[in-house]
Backbone bond lengths (Angstrom), bond angles and torsions (degrees), N, CA, C in turn:
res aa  C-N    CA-C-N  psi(-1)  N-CA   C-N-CA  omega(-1)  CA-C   N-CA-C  phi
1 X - - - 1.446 - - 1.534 110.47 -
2 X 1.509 109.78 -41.89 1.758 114.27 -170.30 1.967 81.05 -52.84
3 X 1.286 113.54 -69.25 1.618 124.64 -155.11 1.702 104.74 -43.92
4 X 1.576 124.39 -25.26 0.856 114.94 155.66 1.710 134.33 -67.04
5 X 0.650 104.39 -30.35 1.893 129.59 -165.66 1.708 85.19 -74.88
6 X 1.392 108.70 -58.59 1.546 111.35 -168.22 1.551 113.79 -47.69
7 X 1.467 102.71 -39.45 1.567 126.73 -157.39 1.564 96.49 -71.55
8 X 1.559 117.42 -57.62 1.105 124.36 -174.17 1.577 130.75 -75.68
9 X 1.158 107.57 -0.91 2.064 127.49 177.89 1.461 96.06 -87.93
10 X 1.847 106.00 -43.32 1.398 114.68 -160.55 1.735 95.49 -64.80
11 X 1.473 115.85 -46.13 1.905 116.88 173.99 1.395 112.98 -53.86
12 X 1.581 117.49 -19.15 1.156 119.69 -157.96 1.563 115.00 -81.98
13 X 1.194 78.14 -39.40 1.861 111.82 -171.95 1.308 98.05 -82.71
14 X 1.459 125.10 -32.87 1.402 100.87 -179.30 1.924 125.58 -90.41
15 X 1.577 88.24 -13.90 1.191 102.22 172.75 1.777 121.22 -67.90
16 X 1.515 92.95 -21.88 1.569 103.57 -166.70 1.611 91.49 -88.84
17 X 1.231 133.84 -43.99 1.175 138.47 149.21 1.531 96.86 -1.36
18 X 1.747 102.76 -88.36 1.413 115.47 -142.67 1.453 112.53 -59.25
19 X 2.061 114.06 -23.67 1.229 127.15 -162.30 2.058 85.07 -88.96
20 X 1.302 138.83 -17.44 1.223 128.67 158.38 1.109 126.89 -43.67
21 X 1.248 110.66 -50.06 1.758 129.99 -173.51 1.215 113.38 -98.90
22 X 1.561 122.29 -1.37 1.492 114.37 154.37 1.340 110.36 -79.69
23 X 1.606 112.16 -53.33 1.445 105.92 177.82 1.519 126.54 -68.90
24 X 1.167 104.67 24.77 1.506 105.60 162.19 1.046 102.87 -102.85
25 X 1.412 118.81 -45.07 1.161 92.45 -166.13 2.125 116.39 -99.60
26 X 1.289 83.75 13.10 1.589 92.47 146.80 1.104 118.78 -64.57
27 X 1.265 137.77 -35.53 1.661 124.65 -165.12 1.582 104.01 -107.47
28 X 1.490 95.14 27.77 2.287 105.61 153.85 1.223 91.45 -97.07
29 X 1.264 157.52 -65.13 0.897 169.44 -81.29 1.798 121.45 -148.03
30 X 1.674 107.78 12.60 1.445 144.27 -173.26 1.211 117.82 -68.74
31 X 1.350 106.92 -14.70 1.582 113.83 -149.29 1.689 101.66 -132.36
32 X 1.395 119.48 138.06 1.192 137.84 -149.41 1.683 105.94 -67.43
33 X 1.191 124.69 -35.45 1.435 114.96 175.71 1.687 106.56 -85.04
34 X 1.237 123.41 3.19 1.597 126.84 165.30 1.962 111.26 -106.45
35 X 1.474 102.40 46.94 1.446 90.49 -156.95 1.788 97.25 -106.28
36 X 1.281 118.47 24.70 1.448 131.54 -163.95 1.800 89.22 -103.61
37 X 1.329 90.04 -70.32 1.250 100.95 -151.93 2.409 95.37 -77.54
38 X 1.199 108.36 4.38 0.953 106.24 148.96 1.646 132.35 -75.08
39 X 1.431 99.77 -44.67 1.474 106.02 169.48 1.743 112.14 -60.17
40 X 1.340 141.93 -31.55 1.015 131.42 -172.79 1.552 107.45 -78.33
41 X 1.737 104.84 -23.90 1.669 98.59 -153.76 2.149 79.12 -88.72
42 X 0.884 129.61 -29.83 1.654 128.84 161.61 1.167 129.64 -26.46
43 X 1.936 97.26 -62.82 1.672 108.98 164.65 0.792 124.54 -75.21
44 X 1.487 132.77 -0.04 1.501 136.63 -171.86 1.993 89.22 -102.68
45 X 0.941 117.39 -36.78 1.788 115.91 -172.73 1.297 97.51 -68.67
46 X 1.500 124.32 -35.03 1.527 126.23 -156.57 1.729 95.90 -79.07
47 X 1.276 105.22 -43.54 1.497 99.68 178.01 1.391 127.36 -35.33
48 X 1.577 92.68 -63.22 1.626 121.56 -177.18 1.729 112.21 -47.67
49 X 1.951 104.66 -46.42 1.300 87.00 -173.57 2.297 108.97 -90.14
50 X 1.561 90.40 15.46 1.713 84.71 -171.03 1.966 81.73 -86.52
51 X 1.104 134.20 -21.45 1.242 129.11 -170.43 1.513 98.23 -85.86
52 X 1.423 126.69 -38.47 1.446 109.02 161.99 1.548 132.56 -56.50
53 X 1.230 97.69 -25.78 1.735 88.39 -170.34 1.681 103.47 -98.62
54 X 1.380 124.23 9.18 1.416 147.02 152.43 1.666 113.18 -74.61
55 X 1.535 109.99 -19.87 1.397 105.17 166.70 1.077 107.50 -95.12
56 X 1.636 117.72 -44.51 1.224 113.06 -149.04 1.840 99.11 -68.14
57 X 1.256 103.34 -14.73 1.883 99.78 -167.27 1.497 96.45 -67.22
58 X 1.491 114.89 -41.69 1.686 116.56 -172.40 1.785 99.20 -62.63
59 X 1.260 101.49 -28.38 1.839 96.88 -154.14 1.177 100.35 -90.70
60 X 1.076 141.48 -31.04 1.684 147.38 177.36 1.811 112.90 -59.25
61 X 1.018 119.86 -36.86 1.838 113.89 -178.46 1.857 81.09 -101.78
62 X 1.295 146.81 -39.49 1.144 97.25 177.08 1.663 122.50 -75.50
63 X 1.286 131.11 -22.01 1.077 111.61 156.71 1.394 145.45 -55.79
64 X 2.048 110.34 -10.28 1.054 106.63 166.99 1.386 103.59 -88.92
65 X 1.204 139.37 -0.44 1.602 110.88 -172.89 1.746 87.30 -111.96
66 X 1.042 134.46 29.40 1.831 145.94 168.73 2.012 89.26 -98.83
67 X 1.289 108.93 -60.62 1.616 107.22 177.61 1.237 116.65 -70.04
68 X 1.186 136.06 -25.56 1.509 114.54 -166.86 1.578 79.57 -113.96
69 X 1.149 148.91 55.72 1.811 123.52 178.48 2.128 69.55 -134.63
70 X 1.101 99.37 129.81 1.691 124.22 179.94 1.393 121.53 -114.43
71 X 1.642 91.80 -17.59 1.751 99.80 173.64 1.194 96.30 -104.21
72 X 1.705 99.19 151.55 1.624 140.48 178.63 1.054 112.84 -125.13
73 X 1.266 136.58 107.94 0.904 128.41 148.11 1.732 137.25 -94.12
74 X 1.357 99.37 158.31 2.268 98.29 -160.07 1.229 114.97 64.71
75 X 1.439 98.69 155.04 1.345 134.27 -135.61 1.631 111.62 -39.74
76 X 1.258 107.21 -157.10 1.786 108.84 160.43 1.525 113.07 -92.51
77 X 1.160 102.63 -18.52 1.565 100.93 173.23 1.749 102.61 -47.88
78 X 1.434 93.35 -70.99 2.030 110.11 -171.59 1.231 125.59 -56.45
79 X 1.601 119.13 -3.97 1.149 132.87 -170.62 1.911 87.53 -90.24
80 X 1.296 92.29 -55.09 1.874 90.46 -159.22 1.771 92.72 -61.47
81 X 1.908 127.40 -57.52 1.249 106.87 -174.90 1.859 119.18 -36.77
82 X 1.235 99.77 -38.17 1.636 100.46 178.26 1.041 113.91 -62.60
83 X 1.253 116.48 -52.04 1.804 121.41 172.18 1.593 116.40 -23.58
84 X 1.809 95.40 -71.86 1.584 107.34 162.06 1.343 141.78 -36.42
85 X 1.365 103.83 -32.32 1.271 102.22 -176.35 1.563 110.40 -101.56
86 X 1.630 124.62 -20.83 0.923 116.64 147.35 1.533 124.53 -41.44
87 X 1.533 127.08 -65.60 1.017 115.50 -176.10 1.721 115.44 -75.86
88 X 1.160 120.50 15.96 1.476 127.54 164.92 1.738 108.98 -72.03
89 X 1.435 104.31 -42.27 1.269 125.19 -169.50 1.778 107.03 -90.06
90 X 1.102 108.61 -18.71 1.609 112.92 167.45 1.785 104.71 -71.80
91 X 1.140 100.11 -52.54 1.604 114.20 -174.28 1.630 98.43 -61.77
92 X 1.005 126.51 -55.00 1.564 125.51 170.80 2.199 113.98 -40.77
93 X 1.461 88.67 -66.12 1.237 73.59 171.98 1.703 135.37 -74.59
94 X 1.242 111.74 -30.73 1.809 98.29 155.65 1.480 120.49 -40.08
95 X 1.572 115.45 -43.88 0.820 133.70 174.14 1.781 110.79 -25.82
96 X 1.779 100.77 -71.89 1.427 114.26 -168.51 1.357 100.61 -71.43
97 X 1.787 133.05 -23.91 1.688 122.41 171.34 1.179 111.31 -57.18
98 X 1.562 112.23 -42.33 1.720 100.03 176.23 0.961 134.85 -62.86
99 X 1.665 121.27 -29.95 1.042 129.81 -170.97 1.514 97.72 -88.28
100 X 1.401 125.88 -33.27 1.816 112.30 171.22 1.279 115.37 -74.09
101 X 1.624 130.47 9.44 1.257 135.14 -174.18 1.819 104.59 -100.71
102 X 1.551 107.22 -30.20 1.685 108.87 -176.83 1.731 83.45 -104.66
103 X 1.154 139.62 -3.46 1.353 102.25 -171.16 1.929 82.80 -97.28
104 X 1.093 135.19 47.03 1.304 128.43 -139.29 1.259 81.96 -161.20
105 X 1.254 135.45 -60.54 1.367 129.99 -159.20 1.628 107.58 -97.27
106 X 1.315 108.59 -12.99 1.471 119.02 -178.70 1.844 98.75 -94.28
107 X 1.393 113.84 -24.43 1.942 105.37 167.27 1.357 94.78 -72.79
108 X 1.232 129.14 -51.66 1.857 125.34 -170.30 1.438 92.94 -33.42
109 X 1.129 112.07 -70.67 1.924 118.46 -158.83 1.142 107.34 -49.95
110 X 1.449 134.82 -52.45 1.366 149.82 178.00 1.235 124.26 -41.13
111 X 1.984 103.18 -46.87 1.171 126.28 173.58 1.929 108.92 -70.78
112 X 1.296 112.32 -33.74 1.222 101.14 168.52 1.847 128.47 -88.93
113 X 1.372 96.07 4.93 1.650 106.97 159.49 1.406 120.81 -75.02
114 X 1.546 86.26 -30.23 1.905 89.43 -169.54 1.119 110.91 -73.01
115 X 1.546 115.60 -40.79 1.243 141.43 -169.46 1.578 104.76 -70.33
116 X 1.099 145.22 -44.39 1.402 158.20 -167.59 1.874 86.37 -81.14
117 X 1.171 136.29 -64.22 1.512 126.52 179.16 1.137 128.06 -53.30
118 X 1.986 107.23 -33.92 1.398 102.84 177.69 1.382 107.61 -80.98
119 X 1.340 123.80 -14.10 1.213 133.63 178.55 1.693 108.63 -56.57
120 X 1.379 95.54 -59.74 1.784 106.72 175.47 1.501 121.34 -66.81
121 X 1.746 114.61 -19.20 1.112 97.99 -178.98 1.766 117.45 -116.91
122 X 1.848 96.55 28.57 1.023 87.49 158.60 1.953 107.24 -125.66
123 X 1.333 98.41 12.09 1.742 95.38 138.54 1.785 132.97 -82.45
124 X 0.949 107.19 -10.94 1.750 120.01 -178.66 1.421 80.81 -84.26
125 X 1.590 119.84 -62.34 1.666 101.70 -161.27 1.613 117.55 -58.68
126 X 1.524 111.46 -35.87 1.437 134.82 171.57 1.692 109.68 -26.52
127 X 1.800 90.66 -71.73 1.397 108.82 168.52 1.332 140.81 -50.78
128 X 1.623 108.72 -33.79 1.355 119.92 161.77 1.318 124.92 -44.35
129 X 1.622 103.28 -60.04 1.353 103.15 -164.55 1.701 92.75 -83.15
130 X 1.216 126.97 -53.09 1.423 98.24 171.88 2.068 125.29 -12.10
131 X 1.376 105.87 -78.07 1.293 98.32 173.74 1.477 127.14 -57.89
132 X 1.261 114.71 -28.32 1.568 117.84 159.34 1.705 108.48 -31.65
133 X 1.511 107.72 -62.29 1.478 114.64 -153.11 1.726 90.67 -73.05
134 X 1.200 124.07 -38.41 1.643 129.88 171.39 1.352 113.50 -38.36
135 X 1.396 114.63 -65.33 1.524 124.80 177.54 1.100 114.62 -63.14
136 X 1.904 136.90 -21.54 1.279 122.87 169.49 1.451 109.82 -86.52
137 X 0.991 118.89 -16.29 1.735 116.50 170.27 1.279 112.75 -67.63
138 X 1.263 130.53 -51.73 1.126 125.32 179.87 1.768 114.56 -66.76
139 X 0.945 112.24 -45.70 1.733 112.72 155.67 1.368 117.37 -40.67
140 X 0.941 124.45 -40.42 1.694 129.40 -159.00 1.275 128.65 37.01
141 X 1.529 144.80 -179.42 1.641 129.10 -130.84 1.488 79.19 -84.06
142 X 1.363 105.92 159.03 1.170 132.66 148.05 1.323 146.22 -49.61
143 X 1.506 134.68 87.74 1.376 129.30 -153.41 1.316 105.88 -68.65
144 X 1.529 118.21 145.62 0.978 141.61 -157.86 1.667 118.84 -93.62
145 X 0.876 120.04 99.66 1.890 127.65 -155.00 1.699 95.99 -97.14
146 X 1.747 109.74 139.85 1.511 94.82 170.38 1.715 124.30 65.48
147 X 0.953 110.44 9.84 1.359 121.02 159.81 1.532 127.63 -147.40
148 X 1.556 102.80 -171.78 1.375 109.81 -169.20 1.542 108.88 -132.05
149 X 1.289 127.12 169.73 1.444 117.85 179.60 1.862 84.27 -138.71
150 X 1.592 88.75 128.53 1.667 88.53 178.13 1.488 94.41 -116.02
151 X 1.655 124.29 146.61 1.141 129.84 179.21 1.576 132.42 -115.22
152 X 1.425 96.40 103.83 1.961 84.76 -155.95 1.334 115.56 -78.71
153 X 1.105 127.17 34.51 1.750 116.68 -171.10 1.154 110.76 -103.80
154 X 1.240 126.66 125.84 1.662 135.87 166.29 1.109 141.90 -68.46
């Protein structure tokens, strides 16, 4: 069971890996005329973490029956290899907190790229229509072709 647990932190970790180096290089890809190849590098992260939480479902009840199982069986030799590999598998999972702690602080930043563009590009739009409304003033209304204006007031 440990050799399973080991096997599956080791997918875990590498997957979290891979979702590191997407979101880096998600935040090339921040900016509104790169917003294609943002969507692919998105669906490609979403994958990675739908395959994590496909481990983590396998890896979660065997780690509870690794904590609550109190019997050992064989010698003192097999007790300590178990020992080891428990704490092999402790070291693994700190492992994956750290790595969900920078892949964590590196979305913060990202999130404040996005946020800083939509910020700017909804002053460009701001500005647009500002001069929009400029250029129809100076035009003034539109004369009226092909019709009539009838006036009903008495």
């Amino acid at each position: 069971m440990l050799k399973k647990i080991y096997e599956l932190k080791k997918q875990k970790i590498k997957l979290m890996e891979e979702i590191y180096k997407t979101t880096l290089e998600q935040s090339q890809y921040l900016i509104p005329e790169k917003i294609d190849d943002l969507l692919v590098i998105i669906d490609k992260k979403q994958e990675f973490i739908n395959t994590i939480n496909e481990i983590n479902a396998e890896l979660l009840p065997l780690e509870e029956n690794v904590s609550n199982s109190t019997e050992k069986s064989g010698g003192e030799e097999a007790n300590k290899i178990y020992e080891e590999n428990l704490e092999v598998i402790r070291i693994l999972g700190e492992r994956a907190k750290l790595l969900a702690v920078k892949i964590r602080k590196l979305e913060d930043q990202n999130l404040k790229m996005v946020s800083g563009e939509f910020e700017s590009l909804k002053g460009k739009i701001k500005s647009l229509n500002q001069r929009k409304g400029s250029v129809q003033a100076y035009r003034g209304t539109p004369v009226q072709r092909d019709g009539c204006f009838i006036d009903n007031r008495k």
